[in-house]
Every structure is written in structure tokens, then in C-alpha cells.
C-alpha positions in Angstrom: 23.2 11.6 -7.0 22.0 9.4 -4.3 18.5 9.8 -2.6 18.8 7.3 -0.1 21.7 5.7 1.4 21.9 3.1 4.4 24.9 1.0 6.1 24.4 -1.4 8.6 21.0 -0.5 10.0 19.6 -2.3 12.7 16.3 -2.7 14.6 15.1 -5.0 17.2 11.9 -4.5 19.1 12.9 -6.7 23.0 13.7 -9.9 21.8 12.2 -9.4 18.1 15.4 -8.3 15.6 13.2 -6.6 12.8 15.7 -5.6 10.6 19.2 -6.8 11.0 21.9 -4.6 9.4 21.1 -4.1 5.8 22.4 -2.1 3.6 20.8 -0.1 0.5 21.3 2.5 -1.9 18.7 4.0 -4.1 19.5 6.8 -7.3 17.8 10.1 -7.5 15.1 9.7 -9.8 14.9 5.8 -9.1 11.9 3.8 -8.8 13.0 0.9 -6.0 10.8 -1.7 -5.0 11.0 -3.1 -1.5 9.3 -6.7 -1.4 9.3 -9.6 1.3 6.3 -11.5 3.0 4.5 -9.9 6.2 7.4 -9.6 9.5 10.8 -8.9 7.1 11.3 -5.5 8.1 10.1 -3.8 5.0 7.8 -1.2 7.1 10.4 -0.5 10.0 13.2 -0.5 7.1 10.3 2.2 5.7 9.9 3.9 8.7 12.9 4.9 9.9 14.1 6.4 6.2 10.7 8.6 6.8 12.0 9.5 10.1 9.1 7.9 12.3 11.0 5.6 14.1 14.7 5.5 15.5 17.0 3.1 15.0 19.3 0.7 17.0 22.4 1.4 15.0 23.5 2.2 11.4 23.8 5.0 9.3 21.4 6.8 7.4 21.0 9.3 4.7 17.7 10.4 3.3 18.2 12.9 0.4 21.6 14.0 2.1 19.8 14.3 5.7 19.9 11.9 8.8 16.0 11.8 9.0 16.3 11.2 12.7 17.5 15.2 13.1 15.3 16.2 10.1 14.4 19.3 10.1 10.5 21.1 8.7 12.5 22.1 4.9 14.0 18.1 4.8 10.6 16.6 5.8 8.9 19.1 3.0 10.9 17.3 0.3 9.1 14.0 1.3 5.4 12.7 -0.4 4.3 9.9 2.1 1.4 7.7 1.4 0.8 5.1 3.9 -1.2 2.1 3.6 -4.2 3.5 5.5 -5.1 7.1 5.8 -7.4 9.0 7.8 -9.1 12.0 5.7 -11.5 14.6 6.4 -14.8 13.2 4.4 -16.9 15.9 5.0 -14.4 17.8 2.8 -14.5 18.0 -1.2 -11.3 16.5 -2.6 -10.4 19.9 -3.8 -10.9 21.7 -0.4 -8.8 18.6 0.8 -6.3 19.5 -1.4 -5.8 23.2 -0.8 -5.7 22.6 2.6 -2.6 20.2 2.8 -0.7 22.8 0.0 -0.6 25.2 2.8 1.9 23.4 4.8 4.4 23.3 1.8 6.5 25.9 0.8 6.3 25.3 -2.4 3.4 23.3 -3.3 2.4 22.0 -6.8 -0.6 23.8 -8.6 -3.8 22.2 -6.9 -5.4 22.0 -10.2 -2.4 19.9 -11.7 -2.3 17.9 -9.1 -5.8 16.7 -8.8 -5.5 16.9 -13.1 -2.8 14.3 -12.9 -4.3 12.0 -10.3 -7.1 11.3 -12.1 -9.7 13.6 -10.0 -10.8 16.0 -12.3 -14.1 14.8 -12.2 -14.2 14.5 -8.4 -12.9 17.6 -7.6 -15.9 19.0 -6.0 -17.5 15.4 -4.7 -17.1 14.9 -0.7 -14.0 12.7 0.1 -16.6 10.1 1.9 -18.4 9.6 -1.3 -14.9 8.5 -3.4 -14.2 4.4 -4.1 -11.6 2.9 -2.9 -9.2 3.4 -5.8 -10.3 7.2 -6.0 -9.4 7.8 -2.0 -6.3 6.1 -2.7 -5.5 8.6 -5.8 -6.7 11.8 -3.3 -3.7 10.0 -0.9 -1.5 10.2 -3.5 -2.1 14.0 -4.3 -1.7 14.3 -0.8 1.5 12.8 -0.7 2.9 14.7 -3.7 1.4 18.3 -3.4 4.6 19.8 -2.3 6.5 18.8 -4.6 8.7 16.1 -2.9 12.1 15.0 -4.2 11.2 11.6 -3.0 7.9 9.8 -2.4 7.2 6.6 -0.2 4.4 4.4 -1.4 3.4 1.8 1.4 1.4 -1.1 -0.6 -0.4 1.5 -2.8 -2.3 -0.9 -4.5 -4.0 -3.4 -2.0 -7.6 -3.4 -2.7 -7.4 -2.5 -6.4 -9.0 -4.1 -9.0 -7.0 -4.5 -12.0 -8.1 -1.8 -14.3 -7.6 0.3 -11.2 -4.1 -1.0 -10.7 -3.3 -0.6 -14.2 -4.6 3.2 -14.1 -2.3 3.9 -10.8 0.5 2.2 -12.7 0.1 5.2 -14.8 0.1 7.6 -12.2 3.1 6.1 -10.9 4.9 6.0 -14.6 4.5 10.4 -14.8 6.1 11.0 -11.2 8.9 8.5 -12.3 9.1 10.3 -15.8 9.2 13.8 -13.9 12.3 13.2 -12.3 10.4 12.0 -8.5 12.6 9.3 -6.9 9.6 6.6 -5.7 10.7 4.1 -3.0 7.5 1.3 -2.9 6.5 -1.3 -0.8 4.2 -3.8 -2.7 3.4 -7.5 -2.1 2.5 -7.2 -6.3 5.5 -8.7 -8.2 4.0 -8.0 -11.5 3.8 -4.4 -9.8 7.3 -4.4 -8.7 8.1 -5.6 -12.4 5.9 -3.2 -14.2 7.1 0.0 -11.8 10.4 -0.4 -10.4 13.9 0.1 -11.9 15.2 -2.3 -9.5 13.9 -4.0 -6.4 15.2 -5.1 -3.0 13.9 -8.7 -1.4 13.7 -8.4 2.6 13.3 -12.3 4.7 14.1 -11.9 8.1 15.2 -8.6 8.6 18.2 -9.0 5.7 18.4 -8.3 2.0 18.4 -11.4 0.3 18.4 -10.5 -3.3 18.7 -6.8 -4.9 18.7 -6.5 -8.7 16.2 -5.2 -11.8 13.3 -7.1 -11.9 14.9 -9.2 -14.8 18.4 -10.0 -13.1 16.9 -10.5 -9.6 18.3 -13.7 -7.9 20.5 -15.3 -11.5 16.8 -14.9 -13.3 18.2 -13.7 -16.4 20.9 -16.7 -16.4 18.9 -19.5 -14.8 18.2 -22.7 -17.0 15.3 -22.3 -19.4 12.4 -25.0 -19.7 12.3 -25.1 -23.6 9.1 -27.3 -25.0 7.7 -28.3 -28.0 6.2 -30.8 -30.1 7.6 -32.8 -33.5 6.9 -35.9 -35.2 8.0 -37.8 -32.2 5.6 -36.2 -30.0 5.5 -33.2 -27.0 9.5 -32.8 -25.5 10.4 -30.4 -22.8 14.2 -29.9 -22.1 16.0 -27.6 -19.3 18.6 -25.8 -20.0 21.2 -22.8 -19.9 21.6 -22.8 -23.4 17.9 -22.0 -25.1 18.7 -20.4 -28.6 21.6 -22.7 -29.2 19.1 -25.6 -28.1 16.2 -24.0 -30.8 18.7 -23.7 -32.9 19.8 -27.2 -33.4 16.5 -28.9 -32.8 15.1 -26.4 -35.8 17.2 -28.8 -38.7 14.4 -31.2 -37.4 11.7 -29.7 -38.5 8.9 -27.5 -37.7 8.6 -27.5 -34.0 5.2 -27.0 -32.9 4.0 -24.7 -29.8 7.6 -23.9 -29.3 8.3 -22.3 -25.8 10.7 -20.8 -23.8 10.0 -19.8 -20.3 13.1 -18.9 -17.5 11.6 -18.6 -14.0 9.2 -15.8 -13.3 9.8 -13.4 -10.3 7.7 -14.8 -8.6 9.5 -17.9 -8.9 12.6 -16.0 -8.1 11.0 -14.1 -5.2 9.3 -17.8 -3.5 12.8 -19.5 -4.0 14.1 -16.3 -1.9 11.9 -16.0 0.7 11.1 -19.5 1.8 9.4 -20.3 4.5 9.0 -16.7 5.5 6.1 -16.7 3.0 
């Protein structure tokens, strides 16, 4: 039950290694969150899974298929929604629509589709006319109209404002719940926490970290900064131990503004990542 699979895959462009034998594996039905700064490898990683770019060495398996021999029937089990897409504005989004279910063979209802992207309302309104987070819902509905097993999201959410974020969160949450295996590229780590199941750090053409959002890098086990304030004033203490730490300090007293924080993923993801940031 494995949508994508890679061993040892390499890339160098000249002199330039871009990605320098990494492995990954990522479940059917999975949300999996590729992060790492600008230069890591995350779009040639991206690229060559797609099948838009060869490779130097490694193998590949993209939903049981070697996308650089895939075939029209593997590439119409794939959604892709790049960062930047060219549309024809002139067109309504439901004419837009319609038009790219035709080169599916077996394409979602156009209705449903534009239903669940939020577009109702802008079915018949000319693609040029759309904001920013609506064009990037009509690219979505592009990229899942025929039904893909698996979807590629490059940095879906650049440009967003947060209620728009939130919204496409949303839109993300229904293809997960529907069974759609989502592979995302994101520069968002509260996005990668909200969305993905588990998530992939890239610096320098290597996996670094992989893990859930929550385990990623010894998060869940790092020391704790515990604070809080008594008769003897504000304290803040590190450590491994947190509850047994609470727990003994409580016989005290009442300990005021009492908190526990372990490091966030962004901490976890900076720590990572280094000067590559």
C-alpha cells in the first residue's frame, strides 16, 4: 500500500548536486509534507516523482510505475498543482473546468468539483476576474478533476492570507478524508503541522529529519522549559521530566502562570536546517 517509493535518488545539475541520494516512502492515502529552505532539492525531489525531469541514479516508484516510462493511464492517476499556473482568463471557471475533464478518462463530476473547491459562486465569473486565493482553488480543481490517486501540491498556499489558508486547509482535509494520497511542498510549518501525517526535512540535497509533525527531530522527547511563579517569585526550569517536575513543585503551593512549552517545529525545523535557511 505504498504510493511512492524512492532509493538512492540522485541529481546533480554540472557541478550543482541537487539532491543527493535520499530515500522516501510515502502510504497510500498519506498526507506527506516535504519542507527545507530555497536550493534543498525539494522541487527536483518533486519533479522527477511527477516525471518532468530524469534522474542521475536511484530508483523510483510512483503509484507502482517508474514515472520516467509513464505511460497516458499512469499520468491520469496524478492531480498536479504547481506553484504558478498559466490559465485561460477569458474562460469562466466552469468552462475551464469542463475543458481539462476531457483529457481524463474518468473525470470527477464538474459540478462536485467546483462544489468542493469552494467555486460555486464563481462558477460562471471569467477566470481573470478571480483573487488570488480563488485562482489558486480553480488550480486545485484542475489538479484533481480526474480523479487522481495521488496529488502534488507545490507551495499551495504562498500568497494567502490567513482566513484563506485556513479555508484551503479545509479543502486539503476532504481529499485527505477521501482516501487521495497528497504529497506537499510548503515553507508553512504550522501548515505542514495542521495538514500532513508526517513530513520530510530536505538541507542540501539529503533528508535530514523524517517523522509526524510531533516526533520530528526528538521533539516529543526534547527537555521542556517549565515556568512559573510562587511566593519566591517567577522560576523557569529545563527539563526532560515536566509532569514529574509539576508534580513535585505542586506540594508548594499554587503555582502561578504555570507553563510548559517543548520546542516548536519551527524550532525543530531551524535546528535542522542551519545555515541552509
Amino acid at each position: 500500500m505504498t504510493a511512492i517509493q524512492v532509493r538512492g535518488l540522485r541529481k546533480s545539475y554540472q557541478d550543482h548536486v541537487a539532491v543527493a541520494g535520499i530515500d522516501l516512502e510515502v502510504a497510500q492515502g498519506e498526507v506527506f509534507a516535504l519542507l527545507g529552505p530555497n536550493g534543498a532539492g525539494k522541487t527536483t525531489t518533486v519533479e522527477i516523482l511527477e516525471g518532468h525531469r530524469g534522474r542521475d541514479a536511484g530508483e523510483v516508484a510512483v503509484l507502482g510505475q517508474d514515472p520516467a516510462t509513464g505511460t497516458s493511464a499512469w499520468r491520469a492517476r496524478l492531480g498536479i498543482v504547481l506553484q504558478t499556473a498559466t490559465d485561460a482568463a477569458q474562460l469562466s471557471v466552469l468552462e475551464t473546468v469542463r475543458h481539462f475533464a476531457k483529457y481524463y478518462p474518468r473525470p470527477r463530476n464538474v459540478d462536485d468539483v467546483i462544489d468542493l473547491c469552494g467555486l460555486t459562486e464563481k462558477a460562471n465569473a471569467r477566470v481573470k476576474s478571480l483573487s488570488g486565493g480563488q485562482r489558486r482553488r480553480l488550480d486545485v480543481a484542475l489538479g484533481i478533476i480526474g480523479t487522481p490517486d495521488l496529488v502534488f501540491l507545490d507551495e499551495p498556499t504562498t500568497g494567502f492570507d490567513p482566513e484563506a489558508r485556513r479555508q484551503f486547509w479545509g479543502l486539503i482535509e476532504k481529499l485527505a478524508a477521501d482516501g487521495t494520497t497528497v504529497l506537499l511542498t510548503t515553507h508553512y510549518l504550522d501548515e505542514a503541522e495542521a495538514l500532513a501525517n508526517r513530513v520530510a526535512v530536505l538541507a542540501r540535497g539529503r533528508i535530514v529529519a523524517e517523522g509526524t509533525p510531533g516526533t520530528l527531530g526528538g521533539r516529543a522527547t526534547a527537555e521542556a522549559i517549565v515556568r512559573w511563579t510562587d511566593h519566591n517569585g517567577p522560576h523557569e526550569v529545563r527539563t526532560a521530566t515536566p509532569t514529574a517536575l509539576v508534580r513535585e513543585m505542586s506540594g508548594n503551593g499554587e503555582l502561578n502562570g504555570l507553563t510548559v512549552t517543548r520546542p516548536s517545529l519551527e524550532d525543530v525545523y531551524l535546528n535542522l536546517v542551519g545555515d541552509e535557511k
